[in-house]
C-alpha positions as a Markdown table, in Angstrom:
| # | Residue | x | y | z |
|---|---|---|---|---|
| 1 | Unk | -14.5 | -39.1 | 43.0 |
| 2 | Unk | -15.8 | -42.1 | 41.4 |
| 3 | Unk | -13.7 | -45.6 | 42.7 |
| 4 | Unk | -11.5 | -47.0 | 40.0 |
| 5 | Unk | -13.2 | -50.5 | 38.5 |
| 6 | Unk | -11.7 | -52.5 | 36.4 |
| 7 | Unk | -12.7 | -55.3 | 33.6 |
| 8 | Unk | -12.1 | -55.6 | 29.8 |
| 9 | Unk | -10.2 | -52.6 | 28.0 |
| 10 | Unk | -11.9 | -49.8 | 26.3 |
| 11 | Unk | -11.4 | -49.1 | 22.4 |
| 12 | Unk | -11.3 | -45.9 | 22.1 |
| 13 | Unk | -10.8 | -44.5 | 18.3 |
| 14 | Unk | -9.4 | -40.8 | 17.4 |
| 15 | Unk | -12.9 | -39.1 | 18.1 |
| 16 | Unk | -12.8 | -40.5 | 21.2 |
| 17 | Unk | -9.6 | -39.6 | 22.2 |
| 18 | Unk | -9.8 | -36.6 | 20.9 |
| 19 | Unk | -13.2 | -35.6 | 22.9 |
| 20 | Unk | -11.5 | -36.6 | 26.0 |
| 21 | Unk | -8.3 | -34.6 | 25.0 |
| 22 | Unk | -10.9 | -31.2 | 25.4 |
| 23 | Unk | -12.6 | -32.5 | 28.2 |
| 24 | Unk | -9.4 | -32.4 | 30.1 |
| 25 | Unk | -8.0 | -29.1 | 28.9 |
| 26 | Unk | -11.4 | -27.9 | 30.0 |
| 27 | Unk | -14.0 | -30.2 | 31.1 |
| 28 | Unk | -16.1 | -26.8 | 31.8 |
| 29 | Unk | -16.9 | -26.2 | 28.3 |
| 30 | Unk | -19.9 | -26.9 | 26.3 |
| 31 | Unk | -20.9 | -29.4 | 24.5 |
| 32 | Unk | -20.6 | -27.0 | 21.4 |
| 33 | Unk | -17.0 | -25.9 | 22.0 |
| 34 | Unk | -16.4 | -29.8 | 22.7 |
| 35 | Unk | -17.6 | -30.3 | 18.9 |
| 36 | Unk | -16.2 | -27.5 | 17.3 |
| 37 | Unk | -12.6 | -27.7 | 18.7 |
| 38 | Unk | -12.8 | -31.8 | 17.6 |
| 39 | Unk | -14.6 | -30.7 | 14.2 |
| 40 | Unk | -17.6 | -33.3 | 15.1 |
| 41 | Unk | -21.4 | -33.0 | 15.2 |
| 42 | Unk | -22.7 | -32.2 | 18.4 |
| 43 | Unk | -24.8 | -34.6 | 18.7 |
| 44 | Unk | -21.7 | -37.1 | 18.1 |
| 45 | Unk | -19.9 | -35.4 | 20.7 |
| 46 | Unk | -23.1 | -36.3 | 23.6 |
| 47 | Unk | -23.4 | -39.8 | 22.4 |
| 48 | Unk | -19.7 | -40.3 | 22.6 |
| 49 | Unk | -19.4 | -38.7 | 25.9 |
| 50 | Unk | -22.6 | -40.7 | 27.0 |
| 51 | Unk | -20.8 | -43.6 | 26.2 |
| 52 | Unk | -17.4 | -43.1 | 27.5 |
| 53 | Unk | -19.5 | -42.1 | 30.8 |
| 54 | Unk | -21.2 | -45.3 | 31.0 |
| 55 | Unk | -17.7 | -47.4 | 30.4 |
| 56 | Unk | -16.4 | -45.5 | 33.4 |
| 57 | Unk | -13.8 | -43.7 | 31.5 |
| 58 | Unk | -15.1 | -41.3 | 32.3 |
| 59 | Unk | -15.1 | -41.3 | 36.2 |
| 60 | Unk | -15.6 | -37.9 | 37.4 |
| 61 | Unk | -15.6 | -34.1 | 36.0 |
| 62 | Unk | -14.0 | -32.2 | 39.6 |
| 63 | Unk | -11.9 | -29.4 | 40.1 |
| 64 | Unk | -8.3 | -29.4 | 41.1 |
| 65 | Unk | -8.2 | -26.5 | 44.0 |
| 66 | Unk | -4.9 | -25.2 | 45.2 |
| 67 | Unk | -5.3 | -26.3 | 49.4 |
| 68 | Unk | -2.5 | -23.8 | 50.2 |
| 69 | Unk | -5.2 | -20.7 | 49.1 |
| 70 | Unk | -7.7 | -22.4 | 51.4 |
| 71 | Unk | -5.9 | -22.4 | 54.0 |
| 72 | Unk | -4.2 | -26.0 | 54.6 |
| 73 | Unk | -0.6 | -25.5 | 53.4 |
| 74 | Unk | 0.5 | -29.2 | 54.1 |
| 75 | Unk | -0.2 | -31.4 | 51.7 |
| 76 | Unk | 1.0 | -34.8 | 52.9 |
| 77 | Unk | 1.3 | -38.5 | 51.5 |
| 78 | Unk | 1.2 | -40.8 | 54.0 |
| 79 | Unk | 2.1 | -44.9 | 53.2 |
| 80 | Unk | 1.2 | -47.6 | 55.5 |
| 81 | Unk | 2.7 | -51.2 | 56.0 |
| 82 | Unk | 0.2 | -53.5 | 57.8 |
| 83 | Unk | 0.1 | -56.2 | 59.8 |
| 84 | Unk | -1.9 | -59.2 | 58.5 |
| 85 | Unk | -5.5 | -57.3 | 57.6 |
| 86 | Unk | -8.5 | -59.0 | 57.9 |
| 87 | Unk | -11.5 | -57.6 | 54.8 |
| 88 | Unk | -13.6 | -57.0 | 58.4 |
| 89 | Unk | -10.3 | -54.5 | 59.7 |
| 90 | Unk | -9.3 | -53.2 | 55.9 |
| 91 | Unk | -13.1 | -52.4 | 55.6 |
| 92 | Unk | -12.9 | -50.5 | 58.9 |
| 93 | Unk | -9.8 | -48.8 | 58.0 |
| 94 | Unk | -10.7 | -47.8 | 54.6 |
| 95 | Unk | -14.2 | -46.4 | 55.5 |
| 96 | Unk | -12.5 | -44.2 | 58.5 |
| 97 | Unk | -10.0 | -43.1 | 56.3 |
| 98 | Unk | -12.8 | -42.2 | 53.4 |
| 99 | Unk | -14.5 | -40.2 | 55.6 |
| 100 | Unk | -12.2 | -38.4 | 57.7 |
| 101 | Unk | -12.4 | -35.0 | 55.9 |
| 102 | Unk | -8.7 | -33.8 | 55.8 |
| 103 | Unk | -7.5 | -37.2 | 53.8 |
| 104 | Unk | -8.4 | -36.0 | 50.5 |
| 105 | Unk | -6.9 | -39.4 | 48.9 |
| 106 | Unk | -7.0 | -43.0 | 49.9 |
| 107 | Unk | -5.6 | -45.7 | 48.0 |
| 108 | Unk | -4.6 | -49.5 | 48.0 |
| 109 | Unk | -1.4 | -50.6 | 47.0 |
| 110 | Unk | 0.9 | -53.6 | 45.8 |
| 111 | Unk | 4.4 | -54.2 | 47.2 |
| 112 | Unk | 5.8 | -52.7 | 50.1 |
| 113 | Unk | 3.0 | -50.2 | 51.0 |
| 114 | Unk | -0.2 | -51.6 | 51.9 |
| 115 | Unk | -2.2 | -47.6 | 51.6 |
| 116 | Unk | -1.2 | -44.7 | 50.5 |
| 117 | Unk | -3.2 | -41.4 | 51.9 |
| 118 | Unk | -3.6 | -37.5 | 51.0 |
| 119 | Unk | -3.8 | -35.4 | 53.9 |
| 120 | Unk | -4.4 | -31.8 | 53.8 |
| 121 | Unk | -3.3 | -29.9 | 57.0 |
| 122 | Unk | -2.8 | -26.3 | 58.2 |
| 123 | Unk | 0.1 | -27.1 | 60.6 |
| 124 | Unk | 2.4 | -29.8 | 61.9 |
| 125 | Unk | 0.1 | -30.1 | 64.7 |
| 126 | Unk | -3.1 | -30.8 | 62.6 |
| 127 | Unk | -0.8 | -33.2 | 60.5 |
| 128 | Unk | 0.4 | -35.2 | 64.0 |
| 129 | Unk | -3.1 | -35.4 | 65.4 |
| 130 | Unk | -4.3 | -36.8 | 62.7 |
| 131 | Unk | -1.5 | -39.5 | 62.1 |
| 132 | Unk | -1.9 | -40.1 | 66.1 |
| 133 | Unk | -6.2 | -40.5 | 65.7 |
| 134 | Unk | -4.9 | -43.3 | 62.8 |
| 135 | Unk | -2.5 | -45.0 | 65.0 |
| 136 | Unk | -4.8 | -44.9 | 68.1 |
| 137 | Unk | -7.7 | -46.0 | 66.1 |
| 138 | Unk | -6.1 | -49.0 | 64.2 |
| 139 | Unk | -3.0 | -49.9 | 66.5 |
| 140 | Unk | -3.2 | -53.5 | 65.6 |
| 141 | Unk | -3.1 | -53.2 | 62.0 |
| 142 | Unk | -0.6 | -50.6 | 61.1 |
| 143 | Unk | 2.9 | -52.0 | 61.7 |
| 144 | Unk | 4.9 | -48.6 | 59.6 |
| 145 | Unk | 4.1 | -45.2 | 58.3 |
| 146 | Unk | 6.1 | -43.2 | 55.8 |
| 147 | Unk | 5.2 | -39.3 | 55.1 |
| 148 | Unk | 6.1 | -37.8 | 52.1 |
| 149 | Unk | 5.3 | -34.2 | 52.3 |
| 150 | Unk | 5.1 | -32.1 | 48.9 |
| 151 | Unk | 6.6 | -29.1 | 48.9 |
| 152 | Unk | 5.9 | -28.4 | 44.9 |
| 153 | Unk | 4.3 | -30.1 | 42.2 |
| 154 | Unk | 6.1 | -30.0 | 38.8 |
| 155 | Unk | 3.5 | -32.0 | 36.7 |
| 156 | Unk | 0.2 | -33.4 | 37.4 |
| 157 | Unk | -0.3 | -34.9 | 33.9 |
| 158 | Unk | -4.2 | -36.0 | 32.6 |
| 159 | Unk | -3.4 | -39.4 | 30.8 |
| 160 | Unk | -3.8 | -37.2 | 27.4 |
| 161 | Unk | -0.6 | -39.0 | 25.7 |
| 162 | Unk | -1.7 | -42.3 | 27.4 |
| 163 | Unk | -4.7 | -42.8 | 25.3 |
């Protein structure tokens, strides 16, 4: 997925917001059901979506797979405290936890956590040897880990009545 930047606000109007509204019902469907479901031109609905493509509001079109069908019933958050960072360690850090291919989410955080982590497992033992390759790798820097495993998700909302 495409990193999160920042910088001066969008202005989005109703077409706009009403593009992305489709595009995160469905993001698979064409540009033709985008336009008629909005009631815009098609060629409206490219240029717009060009657009909002080039302001990075539009970061990424993915899909959301269930990890328990594939196999890796643990899905995991995992929040770490640190210990003084330097860029040079975070940098480490961050790439090893990018491309470790059971974290499926890595973020940076403000207040008491310094990362939070996805980590997709098929057992408690996967889970634990993973957590122990972090804590072996970076022993200096961590100084606490939390785990919040997820057991069910109720909502995983797509910042439709945000916009």
């Amino acid at each position: 997925m495409a990193e999160i930047t920042h910088g001066e606000k969008v202005k989005l109007d109703s077409k706009d917001k009403a593009i992305l509204e489709q595009l995160q019902e469905n993001a698979r469907q064409s540009i033709a059901e985008v336009a008629k479901n909005t009631k815009l031109p098609r060629d409206v609905v490219v240029y717009r979506i060009k657009k909002l493509e080039k302001n990075k509001v539009i970061r990424a079109y993915h899909t959301l797979l269930n990890s328990s069908k594939l196999g890796y019933p643990l899905y995991i958050w995992v929040l770490f405290v640190c210990n003084n960072i330097t860029t040079e360690e975070e940098s480490r850090f961050i790439k090893f936890l990018k491309d470790h291919k059971n974290i499926i989410y890595v973020s940076k955080c403000s207040g008491k956590y310094d990362f939070s982590i996805g980590i997709c497992a098929r057992d408690y033992e996967q889970y634990d040897g993973i957590i122990r390759e972090i804590r072996l790798k970076f022993p200096r820097i961590i100084r606490d880990i939390e785990t919040v495993p997820t057991t069910q998700e109720y909502k995983f909302d797509w910042m439709v009545d945000l916009i």
